[in-house]
ZADO-1210 file (C-alpha; in nm, 4 decimals, padded with zeros to 6 digits):
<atoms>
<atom x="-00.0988" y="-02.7036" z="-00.0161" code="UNK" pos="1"/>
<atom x="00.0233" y="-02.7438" z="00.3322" code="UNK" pos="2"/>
<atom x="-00.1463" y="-02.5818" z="00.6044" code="UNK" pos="3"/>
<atom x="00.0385" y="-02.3322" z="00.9160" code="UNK" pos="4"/>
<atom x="00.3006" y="-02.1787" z="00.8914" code="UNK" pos="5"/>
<atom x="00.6250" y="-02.2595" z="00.6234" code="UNK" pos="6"/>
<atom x="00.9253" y="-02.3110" z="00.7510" code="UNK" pos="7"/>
<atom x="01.2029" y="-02.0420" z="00.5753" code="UNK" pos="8"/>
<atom x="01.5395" y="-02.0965" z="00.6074" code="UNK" pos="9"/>
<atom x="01.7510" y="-01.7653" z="00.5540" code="UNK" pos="10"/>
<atom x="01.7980" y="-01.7539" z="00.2093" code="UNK" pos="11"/>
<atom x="01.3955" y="-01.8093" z="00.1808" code="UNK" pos="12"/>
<atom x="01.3292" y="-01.5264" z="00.3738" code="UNK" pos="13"/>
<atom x="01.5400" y="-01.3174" z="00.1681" code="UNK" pos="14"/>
<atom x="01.3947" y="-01.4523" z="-00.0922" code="UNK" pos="15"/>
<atom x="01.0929" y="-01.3141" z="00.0449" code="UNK" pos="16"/>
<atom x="01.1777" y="-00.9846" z="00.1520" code="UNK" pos="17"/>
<atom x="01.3614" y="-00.8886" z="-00.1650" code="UNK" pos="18"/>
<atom x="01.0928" y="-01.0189" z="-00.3761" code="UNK" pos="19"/>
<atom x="00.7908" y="-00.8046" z="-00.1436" code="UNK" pos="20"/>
<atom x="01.0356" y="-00.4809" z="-00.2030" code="UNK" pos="21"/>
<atom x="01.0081" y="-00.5683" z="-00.5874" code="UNK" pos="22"/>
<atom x="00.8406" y="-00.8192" z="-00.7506" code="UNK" pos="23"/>
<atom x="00.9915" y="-00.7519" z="-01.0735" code="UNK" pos="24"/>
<atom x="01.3365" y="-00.8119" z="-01.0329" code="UNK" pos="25"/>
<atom x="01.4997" y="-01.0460" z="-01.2336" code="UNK" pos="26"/>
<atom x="01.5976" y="-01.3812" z="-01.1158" code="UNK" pos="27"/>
<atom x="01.9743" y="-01.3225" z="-01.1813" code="UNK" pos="28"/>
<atom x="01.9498" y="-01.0184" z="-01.0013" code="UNK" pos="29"/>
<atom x="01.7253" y="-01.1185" z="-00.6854" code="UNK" pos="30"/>
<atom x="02.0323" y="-01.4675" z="-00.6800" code="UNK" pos="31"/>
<atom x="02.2954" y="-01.1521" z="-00.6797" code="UNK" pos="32"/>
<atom x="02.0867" y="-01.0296" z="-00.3745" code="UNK" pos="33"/>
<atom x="02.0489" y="-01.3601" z="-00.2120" code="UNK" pos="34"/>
<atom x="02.3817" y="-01.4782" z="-00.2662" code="UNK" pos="35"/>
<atom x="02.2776" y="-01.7742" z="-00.4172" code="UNK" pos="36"/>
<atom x="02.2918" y="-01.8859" z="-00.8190" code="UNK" pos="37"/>
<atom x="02.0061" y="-01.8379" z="-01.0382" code="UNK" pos="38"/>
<atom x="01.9184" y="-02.1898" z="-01.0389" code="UNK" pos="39"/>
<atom x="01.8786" y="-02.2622" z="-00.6733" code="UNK" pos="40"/>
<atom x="01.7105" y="-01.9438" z="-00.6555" code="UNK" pos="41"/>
<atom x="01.4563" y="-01.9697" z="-00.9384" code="UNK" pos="42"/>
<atom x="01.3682" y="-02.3449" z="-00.7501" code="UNK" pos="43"/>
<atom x="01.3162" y="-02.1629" z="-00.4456" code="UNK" pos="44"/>
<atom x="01.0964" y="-01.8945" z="-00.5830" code="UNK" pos="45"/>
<atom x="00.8769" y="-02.1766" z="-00.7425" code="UNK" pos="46"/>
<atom x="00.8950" y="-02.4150" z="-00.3927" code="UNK" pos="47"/>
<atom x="00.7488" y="-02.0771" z="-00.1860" code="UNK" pos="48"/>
<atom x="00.4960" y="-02.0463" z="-00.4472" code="UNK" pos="49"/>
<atom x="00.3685" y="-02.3910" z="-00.4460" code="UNK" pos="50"/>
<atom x="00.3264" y="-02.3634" z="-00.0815" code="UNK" pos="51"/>
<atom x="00.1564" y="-02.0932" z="-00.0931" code="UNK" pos="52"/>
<atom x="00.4407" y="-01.8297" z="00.0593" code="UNK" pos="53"/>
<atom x="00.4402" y="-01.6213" z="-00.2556" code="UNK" pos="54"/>
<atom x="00.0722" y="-01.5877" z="-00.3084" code="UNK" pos="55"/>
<atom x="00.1062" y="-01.4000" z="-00.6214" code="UNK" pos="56"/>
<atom x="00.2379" y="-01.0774" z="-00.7704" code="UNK" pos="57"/>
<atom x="00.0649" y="-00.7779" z="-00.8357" code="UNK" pos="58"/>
<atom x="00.1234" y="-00.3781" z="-00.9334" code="UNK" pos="59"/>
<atom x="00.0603" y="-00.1711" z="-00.6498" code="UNK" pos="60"/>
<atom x="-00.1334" y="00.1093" z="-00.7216" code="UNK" pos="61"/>
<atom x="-00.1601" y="00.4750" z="-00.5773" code="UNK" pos="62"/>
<atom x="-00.5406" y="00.5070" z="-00.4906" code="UNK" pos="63"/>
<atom x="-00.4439" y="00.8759" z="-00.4069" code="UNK" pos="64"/>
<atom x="-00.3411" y="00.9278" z="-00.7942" code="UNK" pos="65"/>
<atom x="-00.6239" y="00.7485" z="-00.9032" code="UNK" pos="66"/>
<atom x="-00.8478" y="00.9800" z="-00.7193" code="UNK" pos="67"/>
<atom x="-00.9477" y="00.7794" z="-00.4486" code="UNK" pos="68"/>
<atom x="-00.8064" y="00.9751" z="-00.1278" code="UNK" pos="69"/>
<atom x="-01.1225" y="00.9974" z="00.0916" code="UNK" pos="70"/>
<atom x="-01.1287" y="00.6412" z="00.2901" code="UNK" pos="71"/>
<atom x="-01.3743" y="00.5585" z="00.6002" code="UNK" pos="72"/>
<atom x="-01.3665" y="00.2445" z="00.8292" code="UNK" pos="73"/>
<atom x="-01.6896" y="00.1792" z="00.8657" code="UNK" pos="74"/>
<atom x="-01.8506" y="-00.0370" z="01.1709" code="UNK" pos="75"/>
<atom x="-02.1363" y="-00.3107" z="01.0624" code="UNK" pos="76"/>
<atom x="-02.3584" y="-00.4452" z="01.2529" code="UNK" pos="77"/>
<atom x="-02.5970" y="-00.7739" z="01.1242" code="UNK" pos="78"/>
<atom x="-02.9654" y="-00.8190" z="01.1474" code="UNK" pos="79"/>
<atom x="-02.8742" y="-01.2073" z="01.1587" code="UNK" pos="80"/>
<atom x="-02.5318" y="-01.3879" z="01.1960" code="UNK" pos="81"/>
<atom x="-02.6154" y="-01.7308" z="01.0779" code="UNK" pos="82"/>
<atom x="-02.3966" y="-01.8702" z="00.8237" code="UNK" pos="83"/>
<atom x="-02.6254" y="-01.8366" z="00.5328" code="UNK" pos="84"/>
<atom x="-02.6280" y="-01.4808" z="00.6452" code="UNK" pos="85"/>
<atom x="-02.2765" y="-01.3859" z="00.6751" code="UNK" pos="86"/>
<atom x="-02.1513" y="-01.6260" z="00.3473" code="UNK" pos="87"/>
<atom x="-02.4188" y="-01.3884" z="00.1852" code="UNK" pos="88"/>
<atom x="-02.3270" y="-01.0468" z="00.3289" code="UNK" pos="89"/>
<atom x="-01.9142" y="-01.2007" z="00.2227" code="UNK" pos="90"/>
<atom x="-02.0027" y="-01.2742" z="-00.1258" code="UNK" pos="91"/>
<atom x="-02.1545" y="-00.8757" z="-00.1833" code="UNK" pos="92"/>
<atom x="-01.9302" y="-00.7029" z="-00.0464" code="UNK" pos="93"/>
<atom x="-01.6320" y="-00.9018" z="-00.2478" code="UNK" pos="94"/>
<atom x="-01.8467" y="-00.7442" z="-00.5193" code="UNK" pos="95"/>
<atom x="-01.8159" y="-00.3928" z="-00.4527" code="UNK" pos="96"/>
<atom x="-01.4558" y="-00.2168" z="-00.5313" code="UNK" pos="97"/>
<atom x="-01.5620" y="00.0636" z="-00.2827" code="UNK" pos="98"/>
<atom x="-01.4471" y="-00.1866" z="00.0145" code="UNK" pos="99"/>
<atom x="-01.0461" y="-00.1984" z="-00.0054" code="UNK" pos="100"/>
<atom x="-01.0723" y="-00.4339" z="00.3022" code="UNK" pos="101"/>
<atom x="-01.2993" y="-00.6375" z="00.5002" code="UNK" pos="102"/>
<atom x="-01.2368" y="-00.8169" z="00.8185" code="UNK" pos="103"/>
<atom x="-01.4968" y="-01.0396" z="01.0854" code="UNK" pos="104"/>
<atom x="-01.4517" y="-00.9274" z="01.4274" code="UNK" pos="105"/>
<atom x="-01.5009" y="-01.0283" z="01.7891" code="UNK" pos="106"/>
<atom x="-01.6560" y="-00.7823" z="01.9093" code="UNK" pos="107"/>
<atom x="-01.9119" y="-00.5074" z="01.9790" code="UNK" pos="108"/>
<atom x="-01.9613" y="-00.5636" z="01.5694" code="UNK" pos="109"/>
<atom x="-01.9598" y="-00.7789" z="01.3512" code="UNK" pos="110"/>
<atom x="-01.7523" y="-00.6076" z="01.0233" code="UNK" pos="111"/>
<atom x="-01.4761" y="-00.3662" z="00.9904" code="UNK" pos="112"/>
<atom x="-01.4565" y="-00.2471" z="00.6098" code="UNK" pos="113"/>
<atom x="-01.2310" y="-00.0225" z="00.4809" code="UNK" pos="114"/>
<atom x="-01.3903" y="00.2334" z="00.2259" code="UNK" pos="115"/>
<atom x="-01.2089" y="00.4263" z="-00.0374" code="UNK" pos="116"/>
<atom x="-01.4092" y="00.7185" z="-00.2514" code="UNK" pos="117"/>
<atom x="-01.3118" y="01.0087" z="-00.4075" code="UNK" pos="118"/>
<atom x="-01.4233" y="01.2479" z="-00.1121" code="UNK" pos="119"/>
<atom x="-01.7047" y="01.2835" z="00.1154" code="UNK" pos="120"/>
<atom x="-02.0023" y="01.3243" z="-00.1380" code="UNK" pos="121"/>
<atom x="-01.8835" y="00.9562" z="-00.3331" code="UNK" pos="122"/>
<atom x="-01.8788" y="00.8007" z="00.0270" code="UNK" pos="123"/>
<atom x="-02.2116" y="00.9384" z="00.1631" code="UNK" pos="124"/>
<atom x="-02.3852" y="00.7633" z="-00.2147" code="UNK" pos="125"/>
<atom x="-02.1942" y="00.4701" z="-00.1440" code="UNK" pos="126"/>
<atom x="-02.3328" y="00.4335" z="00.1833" code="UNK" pos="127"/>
<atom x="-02.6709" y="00.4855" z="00.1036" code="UNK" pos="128"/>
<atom x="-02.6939" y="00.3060" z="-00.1822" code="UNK" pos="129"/>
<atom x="-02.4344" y="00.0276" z="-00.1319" code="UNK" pos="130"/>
<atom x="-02.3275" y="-00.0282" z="00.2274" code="UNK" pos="131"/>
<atom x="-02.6503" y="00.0272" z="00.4077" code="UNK" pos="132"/>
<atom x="-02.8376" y="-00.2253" z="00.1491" code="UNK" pos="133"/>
<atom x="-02.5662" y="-00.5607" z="00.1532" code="UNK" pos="134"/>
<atom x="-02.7482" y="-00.8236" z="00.2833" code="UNK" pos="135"/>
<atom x="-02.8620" y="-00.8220" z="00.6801" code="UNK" pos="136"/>
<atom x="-02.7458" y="-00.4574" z="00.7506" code="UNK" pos="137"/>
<atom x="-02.8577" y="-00.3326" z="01.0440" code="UNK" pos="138"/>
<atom x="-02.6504" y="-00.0678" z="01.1709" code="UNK" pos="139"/>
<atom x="-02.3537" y="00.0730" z="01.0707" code="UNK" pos="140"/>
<atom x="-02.1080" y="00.3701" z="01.2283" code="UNK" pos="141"/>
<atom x="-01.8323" y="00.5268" z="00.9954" code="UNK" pos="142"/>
<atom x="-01.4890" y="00.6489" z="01.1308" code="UNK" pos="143"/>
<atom x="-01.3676" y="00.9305" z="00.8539" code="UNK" pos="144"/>
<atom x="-00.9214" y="00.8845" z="00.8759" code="UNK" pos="145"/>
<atom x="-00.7920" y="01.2347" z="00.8283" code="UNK" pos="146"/>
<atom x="-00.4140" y="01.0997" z="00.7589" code="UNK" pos="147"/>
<atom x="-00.2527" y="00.7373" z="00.7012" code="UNK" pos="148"/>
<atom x="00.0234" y="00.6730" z="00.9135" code="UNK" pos="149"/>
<atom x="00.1183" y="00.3856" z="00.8242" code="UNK" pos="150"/>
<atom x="-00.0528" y="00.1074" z="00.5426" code="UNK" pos="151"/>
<atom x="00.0026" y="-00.2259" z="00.4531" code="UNK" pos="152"/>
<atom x="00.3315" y="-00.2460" z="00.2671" code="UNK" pos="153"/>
<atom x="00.5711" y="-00.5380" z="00.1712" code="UNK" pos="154"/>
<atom x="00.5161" y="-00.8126" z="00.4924" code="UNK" pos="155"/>
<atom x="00.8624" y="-00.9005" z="00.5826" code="UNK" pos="156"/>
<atom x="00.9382" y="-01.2469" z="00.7394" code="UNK" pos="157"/>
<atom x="01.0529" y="-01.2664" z="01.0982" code="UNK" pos="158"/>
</atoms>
């Protein structure tokens, strides 16, 4: 698979955008939308996906219906930030379904997680007995969100 950026030509990026708005829709009806025919379309669809555009498909799910409304962002801080260390505090935390998100930054830390629980009690156990104990912990600070604004929804090409 090619590295950078693909290049889309308009009909790929509505491709794109009508496929992130609905990943189920049919390939006669996504051609309607494109205003291509179902052929050209259907070797589009499989050309993004071999380069690694369309990354996959997926149901979204509502973590609020499934009972998990409270969410954190939570700070961390490593003991040690050698690569043996950090591949190692990566591989837990892609274990734990707790962390909806987990980013390296440049910084005043070292990870930004994203923490979903069922309210405040769940989070506190999972940050006792989960967060605080991945591997090289040594500090962590916890921002509670009281409302989303805005969360990651269908990326639309530019």
């Amino acid at each position: 698979m090619p590295k950078g950026p693909a290049e889309l030509d308009r009909f790929d990026s509505a491709i794109v955008a009508a496929l992130a708005a609905d990943g189920r829709m049919t390939a006669t009806e996504l051609a309607r939308r494109v205003g291509l025919t179902k052929s050209p379309v259907q070797a589009r669809v499989k050309r993004l996906e071999a380069a690694g555009v369309i990354a996959g498909y997926r149901a979204i799910l509502s973590p609020i219906r499934m009972g998990l409304a409270h969410v954190a962002f939570v700070e961390v801080r490593l003991s040690d930030t050698r690569e043996a260390a950090l591949q190692a505090f990566n591989r837990a935390v892609r274990a734990m379904p707790e962390i909806e998100e987990c980013h390296m930054i440049a910084g005043g830390f070292d990870y930004l997680l994203k923490v979903r629980t069922t309210d405040i009690a769940d989070y506190r156990r999972v940050m006792a007995e989960r967060i605080s104990t991945l591997p090289s912990v040594a500090a962590t600070s916890t921002y509670v969100a009281m409302e989303a604004v805005k969360e990651a929804g269908p990326i639309q090409p530019r």
